[in-house]
Every structure is written in C-alpha cells, then in structure tokens.
C-alpha positions in Angstrom: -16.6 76.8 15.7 -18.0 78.2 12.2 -14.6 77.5 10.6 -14.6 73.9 12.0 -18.3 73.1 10.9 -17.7 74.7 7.3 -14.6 72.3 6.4 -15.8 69.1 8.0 -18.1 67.5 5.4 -15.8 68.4 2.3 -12.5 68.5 4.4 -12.6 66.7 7.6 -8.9 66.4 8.3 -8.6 69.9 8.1 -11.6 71.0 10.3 -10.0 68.7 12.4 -6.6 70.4 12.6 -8.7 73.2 13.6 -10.0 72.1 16.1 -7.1 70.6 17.6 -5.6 74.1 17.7 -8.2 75.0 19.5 -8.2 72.9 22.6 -5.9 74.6 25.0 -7.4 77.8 24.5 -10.8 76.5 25.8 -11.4 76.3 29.5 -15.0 76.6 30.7 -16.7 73.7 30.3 -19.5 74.6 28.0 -17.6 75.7 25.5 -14.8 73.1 25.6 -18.0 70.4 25.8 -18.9 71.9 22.1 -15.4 71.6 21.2 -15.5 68.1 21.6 -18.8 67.8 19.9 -17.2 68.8 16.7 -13.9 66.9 16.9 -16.1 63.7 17.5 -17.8 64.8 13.9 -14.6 65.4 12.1 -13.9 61.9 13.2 -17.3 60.5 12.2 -16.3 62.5 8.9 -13.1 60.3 8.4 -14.8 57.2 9.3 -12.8 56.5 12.9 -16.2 55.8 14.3 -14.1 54.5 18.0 -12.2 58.1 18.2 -15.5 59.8 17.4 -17.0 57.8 20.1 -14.4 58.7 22.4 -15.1 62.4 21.5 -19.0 62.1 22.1 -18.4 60.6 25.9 -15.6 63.4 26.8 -18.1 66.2 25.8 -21.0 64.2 27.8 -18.4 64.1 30.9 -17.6 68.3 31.1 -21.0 68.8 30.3 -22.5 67.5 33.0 -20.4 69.4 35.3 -22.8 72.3 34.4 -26.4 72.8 34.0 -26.8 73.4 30.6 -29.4 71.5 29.4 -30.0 72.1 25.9 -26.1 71.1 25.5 -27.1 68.1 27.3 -29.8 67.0 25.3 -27.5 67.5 22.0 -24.5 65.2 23.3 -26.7 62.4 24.1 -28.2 62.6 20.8 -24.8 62.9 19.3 -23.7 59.8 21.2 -26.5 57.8 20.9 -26.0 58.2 17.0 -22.3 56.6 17.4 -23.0 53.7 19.4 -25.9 53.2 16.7 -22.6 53.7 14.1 -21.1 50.8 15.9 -24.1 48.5 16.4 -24.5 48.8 20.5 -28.3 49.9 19.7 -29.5 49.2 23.8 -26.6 52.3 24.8 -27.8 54.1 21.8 -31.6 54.0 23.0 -30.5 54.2 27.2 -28.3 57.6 26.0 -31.9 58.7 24.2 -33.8 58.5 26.8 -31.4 60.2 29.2 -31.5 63.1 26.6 -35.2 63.2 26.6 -35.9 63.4 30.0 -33.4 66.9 30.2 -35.3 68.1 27.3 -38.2 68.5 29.9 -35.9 70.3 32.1 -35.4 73.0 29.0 -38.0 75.9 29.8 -37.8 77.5 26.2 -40.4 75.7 24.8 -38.8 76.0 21.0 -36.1 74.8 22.4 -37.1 71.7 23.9 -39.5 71.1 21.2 -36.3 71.3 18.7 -34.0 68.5 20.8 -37.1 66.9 21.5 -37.3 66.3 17.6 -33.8 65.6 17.5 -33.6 62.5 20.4 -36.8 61.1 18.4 -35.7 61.1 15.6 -32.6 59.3 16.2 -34.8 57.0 18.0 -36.7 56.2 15.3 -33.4 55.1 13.6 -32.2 52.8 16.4 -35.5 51.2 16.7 -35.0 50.9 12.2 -31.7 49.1 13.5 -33.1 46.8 15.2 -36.1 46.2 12.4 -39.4 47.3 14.4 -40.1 49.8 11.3 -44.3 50.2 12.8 -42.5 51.5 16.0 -39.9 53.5 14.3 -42.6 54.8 12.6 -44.7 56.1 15.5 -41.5 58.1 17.2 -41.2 59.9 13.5 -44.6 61.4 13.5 -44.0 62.3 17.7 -40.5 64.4 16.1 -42.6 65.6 12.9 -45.1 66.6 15.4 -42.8 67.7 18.0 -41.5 70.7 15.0 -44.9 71.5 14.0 -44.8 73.8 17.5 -42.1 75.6 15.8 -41.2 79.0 14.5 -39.5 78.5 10.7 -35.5 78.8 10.7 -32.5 77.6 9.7 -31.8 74.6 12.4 -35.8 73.5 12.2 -35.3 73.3 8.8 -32.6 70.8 9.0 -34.2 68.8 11.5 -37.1 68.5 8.9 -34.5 67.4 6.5 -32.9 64.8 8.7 -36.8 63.2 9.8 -37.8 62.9 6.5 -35.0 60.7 5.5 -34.8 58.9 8.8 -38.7 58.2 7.8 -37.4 57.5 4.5 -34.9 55.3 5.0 -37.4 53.2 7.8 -39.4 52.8 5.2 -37.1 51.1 2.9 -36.7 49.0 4.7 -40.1 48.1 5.5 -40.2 47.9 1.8 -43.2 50.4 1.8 -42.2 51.7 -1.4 -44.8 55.0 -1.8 -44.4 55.9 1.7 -40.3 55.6 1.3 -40.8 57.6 -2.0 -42.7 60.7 -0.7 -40.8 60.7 2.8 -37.0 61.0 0.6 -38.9 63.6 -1.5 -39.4 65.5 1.1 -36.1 65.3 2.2 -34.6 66.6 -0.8 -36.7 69.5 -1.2 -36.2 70.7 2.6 -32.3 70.2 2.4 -32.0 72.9 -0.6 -30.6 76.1 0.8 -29.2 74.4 4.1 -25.6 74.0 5.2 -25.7 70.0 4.6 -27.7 70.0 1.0 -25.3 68.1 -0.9 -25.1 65.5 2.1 -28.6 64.8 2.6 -29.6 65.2 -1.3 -27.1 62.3 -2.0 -28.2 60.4 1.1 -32.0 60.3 0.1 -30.9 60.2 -3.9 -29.3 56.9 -3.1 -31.8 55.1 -1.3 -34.4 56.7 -3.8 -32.8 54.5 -6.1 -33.9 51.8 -4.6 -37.2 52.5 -5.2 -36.2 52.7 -8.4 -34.7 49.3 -9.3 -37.9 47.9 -7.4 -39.8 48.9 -9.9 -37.2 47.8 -13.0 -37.0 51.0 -13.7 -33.1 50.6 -13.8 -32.0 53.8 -15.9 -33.8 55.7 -13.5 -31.6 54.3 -10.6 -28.8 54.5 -12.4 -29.4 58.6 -13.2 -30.1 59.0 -9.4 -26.8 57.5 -8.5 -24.7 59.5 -11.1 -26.4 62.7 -9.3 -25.9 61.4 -5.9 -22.2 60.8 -7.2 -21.1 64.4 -8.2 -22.8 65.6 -4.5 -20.2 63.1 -2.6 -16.2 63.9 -1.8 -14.4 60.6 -3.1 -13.7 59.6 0.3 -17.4 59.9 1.2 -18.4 56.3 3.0 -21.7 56.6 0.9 -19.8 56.3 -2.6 -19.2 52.2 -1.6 -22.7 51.8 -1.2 -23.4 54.1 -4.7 -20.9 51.8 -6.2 -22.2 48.6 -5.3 -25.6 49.8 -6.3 -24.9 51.4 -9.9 -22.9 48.1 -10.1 -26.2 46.2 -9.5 -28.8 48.4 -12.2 -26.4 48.4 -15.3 -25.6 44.7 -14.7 -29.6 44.7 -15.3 -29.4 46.7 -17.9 -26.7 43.8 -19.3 -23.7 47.1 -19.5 -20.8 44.7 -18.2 -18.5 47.9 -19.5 -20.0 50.2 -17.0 -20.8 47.4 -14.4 -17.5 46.2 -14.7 -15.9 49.9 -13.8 -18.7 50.3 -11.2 -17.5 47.0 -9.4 -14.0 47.7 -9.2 -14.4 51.3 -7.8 -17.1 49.2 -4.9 -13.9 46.7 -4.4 -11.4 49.8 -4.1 -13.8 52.1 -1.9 -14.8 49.5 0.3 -11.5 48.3 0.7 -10.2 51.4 2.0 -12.9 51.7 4.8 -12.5 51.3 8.5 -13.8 47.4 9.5 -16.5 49.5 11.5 -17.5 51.5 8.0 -17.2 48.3 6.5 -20.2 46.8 9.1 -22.3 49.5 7.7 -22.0 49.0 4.5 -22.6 45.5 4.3 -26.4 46.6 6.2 -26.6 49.3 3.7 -25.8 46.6 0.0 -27.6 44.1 1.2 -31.4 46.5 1.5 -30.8 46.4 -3.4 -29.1 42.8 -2.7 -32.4 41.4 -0.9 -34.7 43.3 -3.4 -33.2 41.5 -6.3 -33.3 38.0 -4.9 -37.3 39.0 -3.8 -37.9 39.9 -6.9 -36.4 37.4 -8.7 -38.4 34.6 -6.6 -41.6 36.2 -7.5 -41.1 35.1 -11.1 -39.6 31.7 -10.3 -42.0 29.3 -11.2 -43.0 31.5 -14.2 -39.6 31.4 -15.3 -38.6 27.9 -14.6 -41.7 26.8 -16.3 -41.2 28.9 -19.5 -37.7 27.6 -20.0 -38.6 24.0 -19.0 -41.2 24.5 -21.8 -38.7 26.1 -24.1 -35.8 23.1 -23.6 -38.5 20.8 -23.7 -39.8 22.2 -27.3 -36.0 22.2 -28.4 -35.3 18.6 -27.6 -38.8 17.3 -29.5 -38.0 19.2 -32.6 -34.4 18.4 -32.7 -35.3 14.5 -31.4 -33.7 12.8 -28.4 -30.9 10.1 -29.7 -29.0 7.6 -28.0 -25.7 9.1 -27.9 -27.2 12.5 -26.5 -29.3 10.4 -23.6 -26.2 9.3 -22.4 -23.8 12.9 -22.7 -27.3 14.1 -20.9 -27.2 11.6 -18.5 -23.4 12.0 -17.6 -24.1 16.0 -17.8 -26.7 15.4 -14.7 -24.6 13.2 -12.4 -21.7 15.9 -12.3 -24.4 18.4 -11.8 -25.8 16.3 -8.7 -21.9 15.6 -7.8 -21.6 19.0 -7.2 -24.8 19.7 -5.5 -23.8 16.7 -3.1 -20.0 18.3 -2.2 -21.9 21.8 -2.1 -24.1 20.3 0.7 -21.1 18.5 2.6 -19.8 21.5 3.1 -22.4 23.3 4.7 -22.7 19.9 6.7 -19.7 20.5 7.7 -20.0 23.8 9.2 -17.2 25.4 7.3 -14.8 23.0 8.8 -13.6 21.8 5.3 -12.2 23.7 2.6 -13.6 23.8 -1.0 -10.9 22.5 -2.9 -11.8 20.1 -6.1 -9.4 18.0 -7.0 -9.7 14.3 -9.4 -13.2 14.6 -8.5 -15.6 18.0 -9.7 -15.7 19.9 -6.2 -14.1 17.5 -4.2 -13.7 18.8 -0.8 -10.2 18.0 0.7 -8.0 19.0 3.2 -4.7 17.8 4.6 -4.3 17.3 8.6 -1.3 14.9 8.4 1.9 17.3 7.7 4.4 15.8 9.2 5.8 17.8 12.0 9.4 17.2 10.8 8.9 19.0 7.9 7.1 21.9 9.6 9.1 25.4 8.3 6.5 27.7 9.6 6.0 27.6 13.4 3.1 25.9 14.1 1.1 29.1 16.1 1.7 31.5 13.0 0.1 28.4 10.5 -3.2 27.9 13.0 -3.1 31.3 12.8 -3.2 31.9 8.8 -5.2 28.8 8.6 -8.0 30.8 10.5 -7.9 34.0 8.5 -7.9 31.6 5.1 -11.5 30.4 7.0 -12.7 33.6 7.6 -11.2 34.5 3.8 -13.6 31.7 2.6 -16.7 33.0 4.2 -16.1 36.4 2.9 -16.6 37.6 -0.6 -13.0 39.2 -1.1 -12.1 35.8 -3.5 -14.1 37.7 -6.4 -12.2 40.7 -6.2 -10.5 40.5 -9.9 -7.8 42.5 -8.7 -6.5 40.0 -6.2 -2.7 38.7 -5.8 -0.7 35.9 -3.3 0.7 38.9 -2.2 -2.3 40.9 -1.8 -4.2 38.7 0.1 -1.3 37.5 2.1 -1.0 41.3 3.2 -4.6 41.5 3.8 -3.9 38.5 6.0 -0.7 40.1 7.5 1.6 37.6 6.3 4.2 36.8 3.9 3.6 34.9 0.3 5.6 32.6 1.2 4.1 31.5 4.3 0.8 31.9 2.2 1.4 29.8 -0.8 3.2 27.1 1.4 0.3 26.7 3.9 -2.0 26.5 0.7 -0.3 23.8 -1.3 0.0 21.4 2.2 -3.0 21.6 3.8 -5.3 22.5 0.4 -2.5 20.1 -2.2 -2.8 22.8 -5.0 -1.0 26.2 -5.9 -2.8 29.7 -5.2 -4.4 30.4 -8.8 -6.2 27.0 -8.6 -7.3 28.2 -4.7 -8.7 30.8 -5.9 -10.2 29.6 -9.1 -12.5 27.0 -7.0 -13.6 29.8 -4.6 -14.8 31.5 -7.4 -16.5 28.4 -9.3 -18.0 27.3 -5.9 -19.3 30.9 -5.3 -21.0 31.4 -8.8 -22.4 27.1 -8.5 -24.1 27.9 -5.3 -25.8 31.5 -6.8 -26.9 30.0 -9.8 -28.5 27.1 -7.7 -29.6 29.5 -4.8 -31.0 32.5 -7.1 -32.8 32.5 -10.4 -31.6 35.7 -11.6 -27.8 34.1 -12.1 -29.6 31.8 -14.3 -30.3 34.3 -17.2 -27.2 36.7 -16.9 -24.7 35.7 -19.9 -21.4 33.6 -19.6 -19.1 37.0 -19.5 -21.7 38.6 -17.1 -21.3 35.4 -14.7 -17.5 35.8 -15.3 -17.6 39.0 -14.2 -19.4 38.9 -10.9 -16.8 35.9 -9.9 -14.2 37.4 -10.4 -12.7 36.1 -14.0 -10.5 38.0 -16.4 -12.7 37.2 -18.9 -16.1 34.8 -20.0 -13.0 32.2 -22.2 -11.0 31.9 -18.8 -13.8 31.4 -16.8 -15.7 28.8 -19.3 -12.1 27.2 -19.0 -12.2 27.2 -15.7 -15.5 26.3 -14.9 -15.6 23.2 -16.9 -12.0 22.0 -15.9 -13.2 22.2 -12.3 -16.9 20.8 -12.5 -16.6 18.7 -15.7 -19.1 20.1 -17.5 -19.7 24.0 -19.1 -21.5 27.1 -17.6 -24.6 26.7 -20.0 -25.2 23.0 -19.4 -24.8 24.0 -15.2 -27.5 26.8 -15.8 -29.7 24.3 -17.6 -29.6 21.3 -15.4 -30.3 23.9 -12.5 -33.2 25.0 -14.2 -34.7 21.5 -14.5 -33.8 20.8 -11.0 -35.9 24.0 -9.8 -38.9 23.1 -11.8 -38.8 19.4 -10.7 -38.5 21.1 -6.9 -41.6 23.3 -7.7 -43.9 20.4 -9.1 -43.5 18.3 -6.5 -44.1 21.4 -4.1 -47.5 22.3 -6.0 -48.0 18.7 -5.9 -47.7 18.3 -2.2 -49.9 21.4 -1.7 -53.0 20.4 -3.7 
C-alpha cells in the first residue's frame, strides 16, 4: 500500500498500475476493502470522479462483510467526500452519519476520536456545499475538539491540516475574511513535514489569495499563486482555478501580457478536465468572480458620480454645439437599441439567437428552411441546433483560440454541418457568429458591472476574446454602430441616471 500512496499525488496513473497489480493477490476482505480505497484515490487523482466513486462503494460492500469498524468509519468518510465531488450532498451527509454512528462502536478511544474528526470534518464541507457556513462552522470546532483528546502523531497531524482548511475554505465563503485568514494559516503551518505538504500548502495558498485580492492587495495574490503554482503537477485540477485567478489580479494590476498568458493556460487546463472537474471549478472561479463584482458595486455610485462629474466638466469647457447634440443624440439611441435587443433576449428565454444583422444587435433566426433543400437530416440539425444553444449560454465563445473546426469537434460534428447550419438558421458565416457572441458578451458586462467600465479598449478585447483592441474596436462598432468608448460612456450616464432616481425614490 506505501508504494501506491507515495506515487498517487505526483503520479496517479502509475500508483494506479500498482494497484491493479495488486488485486488478485488480495483475498480477505479487509485488506482487499483498503485496496479499493486507494484505487478510488488514484482515480480521484486523475479526475474520473464516477470510477473513483465506483471504487469508494466496492470497498464499503467487502467491508461490511467484516466487523472492522475503524475501516468502516474511513470508507464512509471516503465516500461521502465523492458524492460531495459530484454534487449529491444528501448521500454525502446520509454516508456521514452512517460513519459516525460506527465510530461509537470503536472502543480505542484515539481511535474513534481520530475518524470522529475525520466524518466531521467532511461534514462541515458538505454542509459549506450547501451554503449554511454558521453550521458548518459548529461541526469544525466538534472535529477540532474531537483531536484535542489526542496523543500528537503523524495521521492527527494531518487531520489538523485538513480542518483548518476545511474551516478555511467555509469561511471564504462566508466572506469572513480574518477568520478565513488565520484558519488557512494554520493549515499551512501544520501541513509542513507531512506526506501531503505540497497539496494542502497550494490548496490553502490559493484560497489565501483570495483574501488577498479582497483587500486590493493584488501583487500579494498574485505571489501566492506563483508559490501555490510550483507546489501543483501540471495536471493538478487546482492549476485551472490558479489560472483563472492569477488571470483575474494582473488584469487588476492592468499586465494584459501576463493576463493574457494566464488566460489561455485557464482555457487550455480547463478544457482538458472531466465535465464533473469542470462542475467544480466553475463553484471554485466564481468565490474571486463574485468578490470583484461586490466590490466593484460598493464604489458604484462614487464612481458613476465622479465620472458623470468629469464628462460633465469636459462638455462645459469644451461647449456643447449643434452638430455634437445631434452625433450625441444618435450615439444614445444605438446605445438604448442595444439595451432593448439585449432585453428581448432574455425575454425570450434563450429561445432566440443573438445575431445583428442591418440593425445593431438585431436578434434573428431563420425557422423557414425549406425542407427540399434539407442536406443534413433533420435529427442531426435539432441536434447541433441544441448544442449551438447550450454553446451560447456558455462562455467557451471567448476562447481566442477557437476554430469552425474546433468548436464543431467540441460539438461532435463536422464543419461542414456546422457552418451550414449557421449560415441558414443564423443568415451569416462563422467569424461573424462568433464576433456577435463576443460583442453581446462584453455589452452586457459593461452594462451589468462597473468594473468593465474602466478596463482599457485592449483589456476589454482581451477578456472577449479578440486578437487584438484594432479588431475588436472594428468589430465592435461595425456591429453596434457606435465605438467601445462612446458604449462605456453612455453606460455610465445610464447608471448614474438609474441611481438618482433610486436616491430619489428613497428620500
């Protein structure tokens, strides 16, 4: 068993060679129930979250043909921690509290004060899941309590470790900031000198950064990262989720070099993940994602109002003529053209396509193909036609890296099929598909969040998707009718008008 637990967190294939080698030499049902246990790891390892599942329940079914306890305890801890991997939190909790009531069967009372720790702990992170961080926190202080009775070793020791950033982690996401600090602190210091250190440093170094980029202290997060990033194996899960977020802080700092690298290594790990990796992720981006936006509404009105002051100190000095009234005026009604299409579609609950055409962000599509004309059978269009929705709803159109034929493989389809389905039921080629995704994507941010409204042309280019800040400006204006700036700056007037009339209402 040593040899398989040493090679799964660097090499998980290999442990898991191992341990297939090792299955028909093991017979009694203890030892063949640990065997199991450490397959379903190696899978958890590769991120094949179903086999490692499988795994879990086959060592659960020989153990229970025995009596031993303490083994007992461990596989339902084990398992409840997959089905939490996959989201069925209920089986997760119902396979805790089986493990905690043999825990009272364990007469060593180290022993069952160790599992104890273990099943509560993992708790703790179902009931994080499932966003009751006060409860969470109780069942952390029972397992914190629960290792206070005992003696100091290796495997207590660990179990400190993996509280503390369980605690850690809940508190993240309660956004309770000191406590999160001091509880990921802790986590560090008690991994050094275990068998997992470079796993649980990086674990508690990356959410640590969150902290960080709270605070706009967004070198700091970024040093963090690069640390967490030499204590991962590229295939590590974690590195999407330390992409994305080194991504995020030097995009703050304004370094579209090093956001732009970071961004394409996120796109290229997260790719390459599982879709029940992928699940986990998305929780996992969107704790920095949701800090960002909070933050950013804090200083809204501030900010709206400082600008609105700014333009408005501009326009006097510079003096309002005729001719500029009416490019002004114009400027506006495409702006509100696109708000309006922008709200048709979410009207229309995703039933449309956003595809501009004569008009700025026109929303079209064609249901009148005439069935004569049909060269694709008509299952295998509905079909491709779906995935294109679900395309839409995702982020994947900002990938800069993506082709026809990439997507079409994504799609499991051929180009062909793909750019033909396209051009009758959207009327345009794949390029300009794309390119409106993109525009529509970075119109509705800008509107939605006020920190789009003060990144720079080539930063917004960037985080749509866009070659460079000329093609996109292009683009942009081609598709809306008017530039990136003037968008930015009639959304800012629309905000503060919006928060006026709010103070008004409220006095």
């Amino acid at each position: 068993m040593r040899r398989i637990q040493q090679a799964q967190d660097k090499n998980p294939d290999s442990a898991l060679a191992i341990a297939n080698s090792y299955l028909p030499t093991f017979k009694d049902h203890n030892s063949l129930a640990e065997l199991y246990l450490e397959i379903s790891t190696c899978y958890y390892f590769l991120g094949k979250n179903n086999e490692a599942l499988s795994f879990a329940q086959k060592a659960k079914d020989v153990s229970y043909l025995g009596e031993n306890y303490n083994q007992r305890v461990r596989i339902c801890g084990l398992l409840a921690n997959r089905y939490r991997d996959i989201g069925l939190i209920p089986k997760a909790k119902s396979s805790l509290k089986e493990g905690l009531n043999d825990a009272e069967k364990i007469h060593d009372p180290q022993e069952s004060n160790w599992v104890k720790s273990l099943l509560l702990t993992e708790y703790s992170k179902a009931l994080t899941e499932e966003k009751k961080y006060d409860s969470a926190s109780i069942y952390i202080t029972k397992s914190l309590d629960a290792l206070s009775h005992m003696k100091t070793s290796d495997k207590v020791k660990f179990q400190y470790t993996v509280t503390y950033l369980g605690a850690g982690v809940n508190y993240v996401f309660a956004k309770q900031w000191e406590k999160a600090e001091a509880m990921l602190e802790k986590a560090i210091i008690s991994a050094k000198g275990t068998e997992w250190e470079q796993y649980h440093i990086s674990s508690a170094q990356i959410y640590l950064s969150v902290i960080y980029t709270n605070r706009k202290e967004y070198q700091k997060a970024i040093d963090t990262l690069i640390s967490a990033e030499k204590l991962t194996e590229p295939k590590d899960p974690k590195r999407v989720e330390l992409y994305h977020y080194l991504a995020q802080n030097y995009l703050a700092e304004n370094n579209l070099k090093e956001y732009k690298k970071y961004n394409e290594l996120y796109q290229t790990a997260r790719s390459s993940l599982s879709a029940e990796n992928q699940k986990a992720v998305n929780k996992s981006v969107q704790i920095l994602d949701s800090i960002i936006k909070e933050e950013a509404d804090k200083r809204k009105r501030t900010y709206n109002f400082l600008m609105a002051l700014g333009i408005f100190t501009v326009l006097s000095l510079a003096g309002i003529i005729f001719y500029y009234q009416r490019k002004k005026a114009k400027q506006k009604q495409l702006f509100q053209n696109i708000i309006s299409k922008l709200e048709q579609k979410l009207k229309e609950n995703n039933s449309s396509t956003f595809i501009p055409k004569e008009n700025p962000l026109e929303l079209v599509i064609d249901t009148t193909e005439s069935q004569k004309d049909r060269t694709i059978p008509e299952a295998v269009e509905k079909k491709i036609l779906q995935k294109l929705k679900k395309f839409e709803q995702s982020e994947k159109f900002i990938n800069p890296n993506l082709s026809l034929s990439s997507l079409a493989s994504d799609l499991k389809t051929n180009p062909r099929y793909l750019s033909e389905i396209i051009s009758q039921h959207y009327g345009k080629n794949f390029n300009t598909y794309i390119n409106e995704l993109r525009i529509e994507y970075i119109c509705r941010n800008i509107l939605e969040d006020s920190k789009y409204r003060k990144y720079k042309v080539g930063a917004l280019a960037e985080i749509s998707g866009f070659s460079s800040a000329e093609n996109f400006s292009k683009i942009f204006k081609k598709i809306t009718g008017i530039s990136p700036s003037v968008f930015i700056e009639n959304a800012t007037n629309e905000n503060k008008i919006q928060t006026k009339d709010q103070d008004q209402t409220n006095t």
